[in-house]
N, CA, C and O atoms as a DFTB+ gen file, in Angstrom:
652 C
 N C O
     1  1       0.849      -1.184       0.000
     2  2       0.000       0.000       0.000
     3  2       0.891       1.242       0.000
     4  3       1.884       1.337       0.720
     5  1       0.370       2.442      -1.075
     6  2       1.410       3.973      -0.788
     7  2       0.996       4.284       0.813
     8  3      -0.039       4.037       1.433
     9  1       2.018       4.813       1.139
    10  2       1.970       5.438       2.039
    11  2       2.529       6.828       1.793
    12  3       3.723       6.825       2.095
    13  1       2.054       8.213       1.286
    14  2       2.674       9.050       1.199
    15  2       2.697       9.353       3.003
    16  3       2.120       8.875       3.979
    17  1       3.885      10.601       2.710
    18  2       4.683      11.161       3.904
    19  2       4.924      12.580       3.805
    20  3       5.204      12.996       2.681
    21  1       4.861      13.583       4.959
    22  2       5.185      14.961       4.644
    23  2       6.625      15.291       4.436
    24  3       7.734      14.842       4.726
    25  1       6.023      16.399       3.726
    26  2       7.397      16.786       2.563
    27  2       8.149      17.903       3.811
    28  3       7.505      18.171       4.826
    29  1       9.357      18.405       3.614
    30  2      10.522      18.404       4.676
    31  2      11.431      19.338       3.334
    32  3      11.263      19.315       2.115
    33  1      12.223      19.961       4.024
    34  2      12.803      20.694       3.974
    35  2      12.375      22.198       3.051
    36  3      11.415      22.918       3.325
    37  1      13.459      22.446       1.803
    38  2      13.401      23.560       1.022
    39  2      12.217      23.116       0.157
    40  3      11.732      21.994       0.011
    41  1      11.844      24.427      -0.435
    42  2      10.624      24.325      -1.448
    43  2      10.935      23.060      -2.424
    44  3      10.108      22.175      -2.644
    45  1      12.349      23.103      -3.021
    46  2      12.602      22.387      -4.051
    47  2      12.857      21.059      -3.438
    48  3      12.382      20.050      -3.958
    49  1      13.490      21.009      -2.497
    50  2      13.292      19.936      -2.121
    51  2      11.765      18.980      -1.761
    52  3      11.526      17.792      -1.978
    53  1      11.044      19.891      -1.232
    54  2       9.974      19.671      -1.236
    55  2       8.755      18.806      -2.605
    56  3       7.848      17.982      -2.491
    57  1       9.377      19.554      -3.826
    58  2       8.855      19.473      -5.124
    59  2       9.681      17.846      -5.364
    60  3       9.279      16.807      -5.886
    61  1      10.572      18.101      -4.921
    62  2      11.243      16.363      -5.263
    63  2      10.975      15.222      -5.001
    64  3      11.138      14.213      -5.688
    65  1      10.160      15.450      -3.050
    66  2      10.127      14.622      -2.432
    67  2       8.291      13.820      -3.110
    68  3       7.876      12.666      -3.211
    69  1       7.684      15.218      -3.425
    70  2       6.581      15.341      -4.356
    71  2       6.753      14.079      -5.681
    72  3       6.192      12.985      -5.747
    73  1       7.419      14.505      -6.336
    74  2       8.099      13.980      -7.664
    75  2       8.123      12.329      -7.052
    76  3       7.726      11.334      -7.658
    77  1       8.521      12.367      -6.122
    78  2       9.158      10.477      -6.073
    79  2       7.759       9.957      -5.110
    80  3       7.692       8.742      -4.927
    81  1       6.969      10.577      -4.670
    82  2       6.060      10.372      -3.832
    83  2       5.030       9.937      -5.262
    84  3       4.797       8.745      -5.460
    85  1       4.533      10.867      -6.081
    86  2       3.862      10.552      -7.030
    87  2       4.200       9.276      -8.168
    88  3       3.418       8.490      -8.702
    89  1       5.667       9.414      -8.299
    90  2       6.229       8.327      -8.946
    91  2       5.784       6.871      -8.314
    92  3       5.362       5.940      -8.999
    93  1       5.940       6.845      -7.003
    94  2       5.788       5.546      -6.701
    95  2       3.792       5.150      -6.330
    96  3       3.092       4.141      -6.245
    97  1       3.646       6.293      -6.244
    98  2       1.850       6.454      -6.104
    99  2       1.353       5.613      -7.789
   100  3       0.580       4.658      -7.716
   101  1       1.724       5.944      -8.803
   102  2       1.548       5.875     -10.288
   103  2       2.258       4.247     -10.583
   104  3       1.670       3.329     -11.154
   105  1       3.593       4.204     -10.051
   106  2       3.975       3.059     -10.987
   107  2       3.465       1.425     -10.864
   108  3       3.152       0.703      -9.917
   109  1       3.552       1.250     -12.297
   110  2       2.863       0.016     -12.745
   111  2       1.233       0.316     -13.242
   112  3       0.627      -0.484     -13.954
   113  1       0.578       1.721     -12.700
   114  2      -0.306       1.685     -13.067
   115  2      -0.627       2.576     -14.598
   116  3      -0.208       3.731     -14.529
   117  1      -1.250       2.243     -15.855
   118  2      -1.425       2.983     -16.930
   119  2      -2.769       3.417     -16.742
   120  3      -2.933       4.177     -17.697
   121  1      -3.624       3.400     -16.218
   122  2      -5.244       4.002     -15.752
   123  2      -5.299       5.367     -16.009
   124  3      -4.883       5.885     -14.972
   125  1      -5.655       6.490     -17.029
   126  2      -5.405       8.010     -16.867
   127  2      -6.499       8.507     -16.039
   128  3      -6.626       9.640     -15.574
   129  1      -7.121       7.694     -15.944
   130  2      -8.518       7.987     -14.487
   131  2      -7.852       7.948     -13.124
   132  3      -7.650       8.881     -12.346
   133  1      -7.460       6.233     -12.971
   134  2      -7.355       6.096     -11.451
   135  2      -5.501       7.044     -11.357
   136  3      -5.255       7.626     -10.300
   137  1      -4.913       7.061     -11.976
   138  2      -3.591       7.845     -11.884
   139  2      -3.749       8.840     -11.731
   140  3      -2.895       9.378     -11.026
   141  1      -5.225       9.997     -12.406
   142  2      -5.352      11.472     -12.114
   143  2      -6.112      11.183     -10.606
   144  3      -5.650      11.803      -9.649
   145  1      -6.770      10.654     -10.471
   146  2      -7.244      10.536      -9.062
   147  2      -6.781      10.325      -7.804
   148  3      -7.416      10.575      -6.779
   149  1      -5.384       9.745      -7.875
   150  2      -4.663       9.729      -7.268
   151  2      -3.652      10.326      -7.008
   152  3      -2.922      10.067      -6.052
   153  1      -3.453      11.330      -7.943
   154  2      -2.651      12.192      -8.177
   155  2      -3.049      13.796      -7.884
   156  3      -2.181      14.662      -7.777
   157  1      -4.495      14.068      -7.769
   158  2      -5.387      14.824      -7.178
   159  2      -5.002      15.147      -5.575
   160  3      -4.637      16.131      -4.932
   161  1      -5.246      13.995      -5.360
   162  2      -5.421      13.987      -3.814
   163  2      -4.350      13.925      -3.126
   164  3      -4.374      14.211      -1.929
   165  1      -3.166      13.524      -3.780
   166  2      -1.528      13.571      -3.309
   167  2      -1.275      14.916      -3.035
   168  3      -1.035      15.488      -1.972
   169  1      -1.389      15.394      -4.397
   170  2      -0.786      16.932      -4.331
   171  2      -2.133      17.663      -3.331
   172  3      -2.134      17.964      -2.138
   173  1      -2.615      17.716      -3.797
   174  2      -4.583      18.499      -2.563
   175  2      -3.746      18.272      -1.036
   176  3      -3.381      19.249      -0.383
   177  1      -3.589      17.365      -0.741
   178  2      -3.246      17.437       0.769
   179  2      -1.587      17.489       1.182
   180  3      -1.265      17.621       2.363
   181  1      -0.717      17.391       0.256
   182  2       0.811      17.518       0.183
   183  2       0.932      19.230       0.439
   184  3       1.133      19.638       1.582
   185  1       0.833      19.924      -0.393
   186  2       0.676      21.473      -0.993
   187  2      -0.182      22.314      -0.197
   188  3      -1.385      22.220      -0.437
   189  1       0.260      23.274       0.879
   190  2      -0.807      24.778       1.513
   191  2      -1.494      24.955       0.533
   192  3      -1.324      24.427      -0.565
   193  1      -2.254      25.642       0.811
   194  2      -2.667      27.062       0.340
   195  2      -3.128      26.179      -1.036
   196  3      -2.326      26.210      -1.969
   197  1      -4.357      25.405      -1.211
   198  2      -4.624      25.026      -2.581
   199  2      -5.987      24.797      -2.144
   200  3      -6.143      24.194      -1.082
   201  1      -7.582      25.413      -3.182
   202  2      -8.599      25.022      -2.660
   203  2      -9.529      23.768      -3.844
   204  3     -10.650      23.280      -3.990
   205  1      -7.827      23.723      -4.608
   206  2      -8.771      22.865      -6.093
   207  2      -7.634      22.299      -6.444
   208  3      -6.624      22.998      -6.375
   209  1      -7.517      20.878      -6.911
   210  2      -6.415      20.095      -7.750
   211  2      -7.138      19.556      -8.638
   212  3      -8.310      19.478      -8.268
   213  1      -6.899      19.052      -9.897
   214  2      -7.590      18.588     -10.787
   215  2      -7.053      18.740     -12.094
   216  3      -6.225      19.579     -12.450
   217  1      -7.868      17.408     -13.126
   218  2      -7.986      17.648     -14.286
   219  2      -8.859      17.553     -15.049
   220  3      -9.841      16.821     -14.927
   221  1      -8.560      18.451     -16.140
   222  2      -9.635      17.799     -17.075
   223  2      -8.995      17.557     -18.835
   224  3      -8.051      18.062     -19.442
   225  1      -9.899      16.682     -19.158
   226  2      -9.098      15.791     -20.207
   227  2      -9.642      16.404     -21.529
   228  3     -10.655      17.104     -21.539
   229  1      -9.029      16.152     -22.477
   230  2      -9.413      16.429     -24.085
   231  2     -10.485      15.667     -23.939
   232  3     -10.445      14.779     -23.087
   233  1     -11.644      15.852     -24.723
   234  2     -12.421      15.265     -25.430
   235  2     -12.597      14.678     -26.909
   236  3     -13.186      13.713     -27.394
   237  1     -11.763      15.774     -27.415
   238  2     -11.228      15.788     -29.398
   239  2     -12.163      17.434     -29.497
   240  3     -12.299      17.800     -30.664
   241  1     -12.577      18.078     -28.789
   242  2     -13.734      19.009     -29.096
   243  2     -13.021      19.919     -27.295
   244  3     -11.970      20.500     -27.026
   245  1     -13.755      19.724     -26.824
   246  2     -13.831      20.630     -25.580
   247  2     -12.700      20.157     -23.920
   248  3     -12.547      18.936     -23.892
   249  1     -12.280      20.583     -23.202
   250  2     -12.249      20.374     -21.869
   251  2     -12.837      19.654     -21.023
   252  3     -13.506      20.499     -20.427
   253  1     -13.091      18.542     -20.480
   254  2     -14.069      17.941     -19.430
   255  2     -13.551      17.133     -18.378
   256  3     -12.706      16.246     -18.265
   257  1     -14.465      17.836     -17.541
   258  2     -13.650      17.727     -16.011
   259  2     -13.206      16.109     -15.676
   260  3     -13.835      15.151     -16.125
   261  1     -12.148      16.006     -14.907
   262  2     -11.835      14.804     -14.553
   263  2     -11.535      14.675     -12.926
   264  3     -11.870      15.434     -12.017
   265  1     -10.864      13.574     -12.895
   266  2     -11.053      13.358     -11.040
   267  2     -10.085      14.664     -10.901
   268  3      -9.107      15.000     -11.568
   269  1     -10.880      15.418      -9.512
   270  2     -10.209      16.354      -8.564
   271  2     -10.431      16.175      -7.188
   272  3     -10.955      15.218      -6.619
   273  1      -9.866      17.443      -6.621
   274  2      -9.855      17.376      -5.138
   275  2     -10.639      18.985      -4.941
   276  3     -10.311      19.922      -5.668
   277  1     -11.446      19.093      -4.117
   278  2     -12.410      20.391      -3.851
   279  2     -13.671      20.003      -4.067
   280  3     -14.260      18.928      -4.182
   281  1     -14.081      21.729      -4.111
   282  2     -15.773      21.561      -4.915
   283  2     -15.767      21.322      -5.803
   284  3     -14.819      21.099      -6.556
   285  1     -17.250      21.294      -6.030
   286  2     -17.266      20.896      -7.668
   287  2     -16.945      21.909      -8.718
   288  3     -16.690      23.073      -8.410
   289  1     -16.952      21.549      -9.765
   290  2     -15.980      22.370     -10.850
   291  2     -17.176      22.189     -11.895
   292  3     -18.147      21.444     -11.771
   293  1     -16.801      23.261     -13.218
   294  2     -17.288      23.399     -13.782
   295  2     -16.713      21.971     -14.996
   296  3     -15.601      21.472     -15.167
   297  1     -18.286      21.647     -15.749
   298  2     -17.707      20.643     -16.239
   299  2     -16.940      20.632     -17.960
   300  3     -15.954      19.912     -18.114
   301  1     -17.240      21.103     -18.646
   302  2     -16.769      21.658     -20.080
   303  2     -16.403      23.415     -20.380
   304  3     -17.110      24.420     -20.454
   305  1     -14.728      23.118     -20.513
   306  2     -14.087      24.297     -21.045
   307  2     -13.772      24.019     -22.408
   308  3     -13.183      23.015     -22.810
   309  1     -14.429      25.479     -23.464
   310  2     -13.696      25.070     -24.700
   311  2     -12.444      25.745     -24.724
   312  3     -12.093      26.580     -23.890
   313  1     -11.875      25.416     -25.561
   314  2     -10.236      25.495     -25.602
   315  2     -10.255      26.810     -26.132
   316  3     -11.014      27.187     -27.024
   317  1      -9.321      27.560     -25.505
   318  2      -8.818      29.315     -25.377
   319  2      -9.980      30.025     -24.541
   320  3     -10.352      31.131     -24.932
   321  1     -10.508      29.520     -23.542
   322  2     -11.688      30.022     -22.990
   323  2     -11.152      29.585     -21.269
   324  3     -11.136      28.463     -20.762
   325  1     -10.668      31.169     -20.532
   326  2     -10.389      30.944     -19.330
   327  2      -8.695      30.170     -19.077
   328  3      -8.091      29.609     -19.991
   329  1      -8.202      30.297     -17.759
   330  2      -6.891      29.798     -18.020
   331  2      -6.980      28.180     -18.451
   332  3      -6.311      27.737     -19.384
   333  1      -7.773      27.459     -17.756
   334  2      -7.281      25.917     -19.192
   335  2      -7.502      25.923     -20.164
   336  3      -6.936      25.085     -20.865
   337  1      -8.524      26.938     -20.835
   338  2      -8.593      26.672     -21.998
   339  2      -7.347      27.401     -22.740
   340  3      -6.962      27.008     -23.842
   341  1      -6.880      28.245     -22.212
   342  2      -5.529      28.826     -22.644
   343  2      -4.843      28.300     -22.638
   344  3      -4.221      28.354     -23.699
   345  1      -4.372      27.517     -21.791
   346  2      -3.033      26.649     -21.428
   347  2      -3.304      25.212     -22.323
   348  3      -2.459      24.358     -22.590
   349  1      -4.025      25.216     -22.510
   350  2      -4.995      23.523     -23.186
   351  2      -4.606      24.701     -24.949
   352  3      -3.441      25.093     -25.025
   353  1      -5.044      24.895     -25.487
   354  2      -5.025      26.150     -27.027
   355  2      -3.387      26.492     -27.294
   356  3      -2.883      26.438     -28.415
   357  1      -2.678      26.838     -26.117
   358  2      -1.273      27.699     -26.651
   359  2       0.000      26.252     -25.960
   360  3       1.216      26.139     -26.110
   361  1      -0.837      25.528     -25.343
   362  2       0.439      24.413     -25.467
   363  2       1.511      24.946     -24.241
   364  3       2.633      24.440     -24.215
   365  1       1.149      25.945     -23.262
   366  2       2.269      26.427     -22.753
   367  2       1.566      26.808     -21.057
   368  3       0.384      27.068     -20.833
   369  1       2.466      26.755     -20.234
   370  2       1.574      27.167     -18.550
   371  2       1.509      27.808     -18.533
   372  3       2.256      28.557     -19.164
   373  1       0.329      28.299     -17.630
   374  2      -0.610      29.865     -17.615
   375  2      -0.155      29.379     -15.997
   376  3      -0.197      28.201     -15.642
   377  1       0.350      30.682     -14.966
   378  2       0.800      30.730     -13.808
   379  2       0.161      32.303     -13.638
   380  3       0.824      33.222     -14.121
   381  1      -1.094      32.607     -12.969
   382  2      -1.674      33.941     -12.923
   383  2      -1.954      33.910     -11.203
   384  3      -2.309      33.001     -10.454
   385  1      -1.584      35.482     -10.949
   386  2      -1.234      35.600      -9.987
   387  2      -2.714      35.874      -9.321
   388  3      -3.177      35.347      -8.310
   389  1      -3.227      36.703     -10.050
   390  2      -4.204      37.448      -9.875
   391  2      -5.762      36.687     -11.005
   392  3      -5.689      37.092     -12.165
   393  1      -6.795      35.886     -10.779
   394  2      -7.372      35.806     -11.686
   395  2      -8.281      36.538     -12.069
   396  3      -8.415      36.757     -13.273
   397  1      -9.076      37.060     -11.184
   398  2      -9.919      38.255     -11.608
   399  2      -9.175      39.179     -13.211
   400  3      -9.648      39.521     -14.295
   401  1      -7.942      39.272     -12.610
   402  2      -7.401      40.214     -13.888
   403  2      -7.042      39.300     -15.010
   404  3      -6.305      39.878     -15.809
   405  1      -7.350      37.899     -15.386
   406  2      -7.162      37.352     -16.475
   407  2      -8.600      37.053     -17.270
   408  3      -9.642      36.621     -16.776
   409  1      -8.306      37.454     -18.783
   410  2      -9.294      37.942     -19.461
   411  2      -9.838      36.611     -19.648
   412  3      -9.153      35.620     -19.904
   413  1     -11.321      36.631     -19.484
   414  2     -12.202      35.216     -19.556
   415  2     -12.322      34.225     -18.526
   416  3     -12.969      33.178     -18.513
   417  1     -11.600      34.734     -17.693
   418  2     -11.639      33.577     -16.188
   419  2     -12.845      33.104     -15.616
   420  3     -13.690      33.732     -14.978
   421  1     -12.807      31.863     -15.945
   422  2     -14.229      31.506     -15.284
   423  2     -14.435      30.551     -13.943
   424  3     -14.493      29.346     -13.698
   425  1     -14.488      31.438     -13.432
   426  2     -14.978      31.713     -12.072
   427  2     -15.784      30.178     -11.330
   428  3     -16.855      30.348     -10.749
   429  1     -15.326      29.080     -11.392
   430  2     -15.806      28.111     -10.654
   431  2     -16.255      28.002      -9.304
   432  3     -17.321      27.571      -8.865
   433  1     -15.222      28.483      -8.707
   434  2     -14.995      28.839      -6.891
   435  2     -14.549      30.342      -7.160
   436  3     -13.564      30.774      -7.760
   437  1     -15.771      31.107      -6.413
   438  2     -15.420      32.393      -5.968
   439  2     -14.690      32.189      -4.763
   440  3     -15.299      32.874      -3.943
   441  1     -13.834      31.696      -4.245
   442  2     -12.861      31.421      -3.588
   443  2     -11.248      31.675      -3.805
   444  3     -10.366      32.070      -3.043
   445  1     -11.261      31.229      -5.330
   446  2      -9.861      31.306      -5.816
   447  2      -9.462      32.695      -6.117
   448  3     -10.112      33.654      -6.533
   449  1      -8.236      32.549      -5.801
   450  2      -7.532      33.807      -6.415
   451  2      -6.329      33.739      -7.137
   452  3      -5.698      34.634      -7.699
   453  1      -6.104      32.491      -7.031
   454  2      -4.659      32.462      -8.000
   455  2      -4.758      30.717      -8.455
   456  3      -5.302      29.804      -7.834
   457  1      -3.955      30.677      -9.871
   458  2      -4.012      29.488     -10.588
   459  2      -2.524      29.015     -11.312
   460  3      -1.447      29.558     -11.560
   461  1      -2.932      28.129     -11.431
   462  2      -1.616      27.356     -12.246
   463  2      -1.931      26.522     -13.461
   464  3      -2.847      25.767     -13.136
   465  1      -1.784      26.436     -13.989
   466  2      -2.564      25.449     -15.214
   467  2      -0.966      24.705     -16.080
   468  3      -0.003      25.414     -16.371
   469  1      -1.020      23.371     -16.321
   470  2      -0.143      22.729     -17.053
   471  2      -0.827      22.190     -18.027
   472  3      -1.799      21.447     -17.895
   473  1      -0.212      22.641     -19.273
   474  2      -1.257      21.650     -20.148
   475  2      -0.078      19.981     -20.485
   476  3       1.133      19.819     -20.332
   477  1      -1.045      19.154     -20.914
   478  2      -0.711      18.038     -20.527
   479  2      -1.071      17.521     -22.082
   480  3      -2.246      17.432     -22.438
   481  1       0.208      17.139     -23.109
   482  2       0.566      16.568     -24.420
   483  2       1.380      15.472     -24.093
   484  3       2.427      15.357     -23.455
   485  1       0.367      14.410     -24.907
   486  2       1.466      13.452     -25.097
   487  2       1.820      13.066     -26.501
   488  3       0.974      13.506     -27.279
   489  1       2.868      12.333     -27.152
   490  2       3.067      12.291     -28.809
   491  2       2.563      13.597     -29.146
   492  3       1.494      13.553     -29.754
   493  1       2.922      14.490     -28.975
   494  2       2.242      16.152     -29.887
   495  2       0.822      16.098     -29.655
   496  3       0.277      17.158     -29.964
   497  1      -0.079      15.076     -29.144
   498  2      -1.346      14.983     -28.778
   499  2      -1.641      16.179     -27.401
   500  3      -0.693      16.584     -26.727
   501  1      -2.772      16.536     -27.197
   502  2      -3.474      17.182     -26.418
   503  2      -4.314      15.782     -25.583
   504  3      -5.219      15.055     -25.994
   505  1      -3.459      15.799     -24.068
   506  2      -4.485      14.833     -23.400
   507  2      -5.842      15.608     -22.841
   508  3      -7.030      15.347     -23.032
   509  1      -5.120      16.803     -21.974
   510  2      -6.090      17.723     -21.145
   511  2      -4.682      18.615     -20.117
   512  3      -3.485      18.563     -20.397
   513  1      -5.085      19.103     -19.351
   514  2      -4.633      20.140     -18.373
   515  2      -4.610      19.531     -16.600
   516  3      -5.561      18.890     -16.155
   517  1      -3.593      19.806     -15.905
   518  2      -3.135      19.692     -14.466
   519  2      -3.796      21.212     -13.841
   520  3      -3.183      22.280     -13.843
   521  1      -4.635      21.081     -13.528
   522  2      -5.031      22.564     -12.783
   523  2      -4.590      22.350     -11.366
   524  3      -4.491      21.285     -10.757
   525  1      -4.285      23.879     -10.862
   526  2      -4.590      23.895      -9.412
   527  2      -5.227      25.504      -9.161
   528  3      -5.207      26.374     -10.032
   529  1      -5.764      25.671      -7.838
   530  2      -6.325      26.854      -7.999
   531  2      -5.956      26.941      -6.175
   532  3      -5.750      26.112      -5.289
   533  1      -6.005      28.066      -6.247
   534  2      -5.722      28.527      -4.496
   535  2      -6.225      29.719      -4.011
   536  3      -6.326      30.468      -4.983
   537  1      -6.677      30.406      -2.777
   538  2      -7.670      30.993      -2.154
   539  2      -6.793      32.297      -1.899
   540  3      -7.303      33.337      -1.483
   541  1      -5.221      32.145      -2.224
   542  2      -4.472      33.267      -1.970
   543  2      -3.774      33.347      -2.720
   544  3      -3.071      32.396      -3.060
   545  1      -3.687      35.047      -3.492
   546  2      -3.533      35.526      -4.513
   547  2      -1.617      35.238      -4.705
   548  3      -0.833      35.115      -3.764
   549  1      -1.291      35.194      -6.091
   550  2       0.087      34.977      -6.374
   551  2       0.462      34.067      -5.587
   552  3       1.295      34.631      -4.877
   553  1       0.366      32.869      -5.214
   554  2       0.238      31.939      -4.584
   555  2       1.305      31.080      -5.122
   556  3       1.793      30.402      -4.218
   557  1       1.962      30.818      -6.530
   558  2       2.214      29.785      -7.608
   559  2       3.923      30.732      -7.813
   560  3       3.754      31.815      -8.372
   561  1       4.642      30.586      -7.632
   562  2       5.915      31.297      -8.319
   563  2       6.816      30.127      -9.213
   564  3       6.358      28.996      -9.374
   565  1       7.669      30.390      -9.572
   566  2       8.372      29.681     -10.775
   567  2       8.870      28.529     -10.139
   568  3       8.778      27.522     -10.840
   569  1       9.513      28.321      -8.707
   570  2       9.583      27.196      -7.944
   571  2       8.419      26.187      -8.157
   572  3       8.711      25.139      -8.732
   573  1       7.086      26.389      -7.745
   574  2       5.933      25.451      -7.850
   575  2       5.936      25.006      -9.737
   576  3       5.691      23.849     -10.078
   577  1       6.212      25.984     -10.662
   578  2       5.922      25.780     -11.715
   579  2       6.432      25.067     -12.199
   580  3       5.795      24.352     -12.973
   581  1       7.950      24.836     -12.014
   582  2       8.843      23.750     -12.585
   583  2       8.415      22.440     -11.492
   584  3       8.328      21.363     -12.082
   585  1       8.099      22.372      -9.781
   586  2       7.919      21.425      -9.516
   587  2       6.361      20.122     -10.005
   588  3       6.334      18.892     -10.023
   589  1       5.409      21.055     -10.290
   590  2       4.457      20.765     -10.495
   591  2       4.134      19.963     -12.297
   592  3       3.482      19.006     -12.716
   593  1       5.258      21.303     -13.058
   594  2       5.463      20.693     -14.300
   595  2       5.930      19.563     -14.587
   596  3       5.768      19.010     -15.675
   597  1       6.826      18.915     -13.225
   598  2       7.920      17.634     -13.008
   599  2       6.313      16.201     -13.027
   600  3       6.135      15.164     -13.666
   601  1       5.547      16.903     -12.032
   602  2       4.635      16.059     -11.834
   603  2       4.169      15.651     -12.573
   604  3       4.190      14.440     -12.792
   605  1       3.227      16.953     -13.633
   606  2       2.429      16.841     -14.732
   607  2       3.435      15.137     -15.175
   608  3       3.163      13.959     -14.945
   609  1       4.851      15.938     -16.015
   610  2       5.476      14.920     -16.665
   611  2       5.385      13.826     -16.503
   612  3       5.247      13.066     -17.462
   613  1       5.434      13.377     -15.196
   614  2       5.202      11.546     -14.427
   615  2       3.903      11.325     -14.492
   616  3       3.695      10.122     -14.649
   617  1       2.506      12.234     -14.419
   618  2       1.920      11.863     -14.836
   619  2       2.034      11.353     -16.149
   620  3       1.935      10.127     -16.173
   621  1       2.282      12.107     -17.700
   622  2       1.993      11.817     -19.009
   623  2       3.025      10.025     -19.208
   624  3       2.689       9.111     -19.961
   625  1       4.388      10.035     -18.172
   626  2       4.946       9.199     -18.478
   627  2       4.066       7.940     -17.941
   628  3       4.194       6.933     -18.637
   629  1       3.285       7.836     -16.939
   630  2       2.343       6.858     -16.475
   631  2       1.493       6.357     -17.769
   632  3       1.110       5.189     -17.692
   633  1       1.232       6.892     -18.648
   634  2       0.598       6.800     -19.374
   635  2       0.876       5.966     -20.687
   636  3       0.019       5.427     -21.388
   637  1       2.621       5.964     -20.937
   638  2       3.270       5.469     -22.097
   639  2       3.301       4.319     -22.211
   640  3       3.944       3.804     -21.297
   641  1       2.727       3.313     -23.235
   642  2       3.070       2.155     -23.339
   643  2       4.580       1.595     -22.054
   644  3       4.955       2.601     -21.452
   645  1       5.132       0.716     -21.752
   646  2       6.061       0.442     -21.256
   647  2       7.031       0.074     -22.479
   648  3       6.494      -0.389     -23.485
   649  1       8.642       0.276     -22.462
   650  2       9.682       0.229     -23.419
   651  2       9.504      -1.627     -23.673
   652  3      10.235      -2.214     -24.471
């Protein structure tokens, strides 16, 4: 059985201990359900200051929600609409400090104030997006972004055929 454990020391260190915590949470399993679901709730209770973890997956058409951690979420984003649909459209992380001030933000939890979004390609494919959202503003700095991006990655690698 995983047993995750609290994370200890520096931020980055922190993001590492993250990284191998999720690694061993994931391996052997290829499930992009039970792996985001579990991967939800790792980071949701690992990570302060977060009132939403989640994803949501390509459809071939729109955004749709997948296992998270929080309230409920809205269930279909189309792509360039709000930060996943941005980050899901331009292929690149949307890290906003402030969301109110990002154009089209849609507002799931009037709670949040700051977001992170990874979009999540595998083979040049569009799977879906790693969201997180948090209750305090600028919340996400370039530390979380590369650690979280590490994650995303072990997620998409969970996913690869085996060599």
């Amino acid at each position: 059985m995983f047993e995750a454990s609290a994370l200890t020391g520096s931020k980055a260190e922190q993001y590492a201990q993250l990284l191998e915590q999720a690694r061993a949470l994931m391996h052997g399993e290829r499930d992009r359900v039970a792996n985001a679901a579990n991967l939800s709730a790792l980071v949701y209770h690992a990570l302060p200051d977060l009132n939403w973890v989640g994803f949501y997956f390509f459809d071939g058409r729109e955004l749709v929600v997948g296992p998270f951690q929080g309230r409920p979420a809205c269930v279909r984003i189309a792509l360039g609409r709000g930060v996943c649909g941005t980050a899901a459209q331009t292929g690149r992380i949307q890290r906003v400090d402030d969301v109110d001030a990002f154009p089209g933000h849609i507002p799931c939890d009037s709670a949040s104030r700051s977001e992170l979004v990874v979009p999540l390609f595998l083979g040049g494919e569009l799977v879906g997006v790693f969201d997180l959202d948090s209750p305090r503003p600028a919340r996400f700095d370039e530390e979380d972004e590369r650690g979280l991006a590490a994650v995303a990655e072990a997620f998409l690698a969970s996913l690869e055929p085996s060599a």
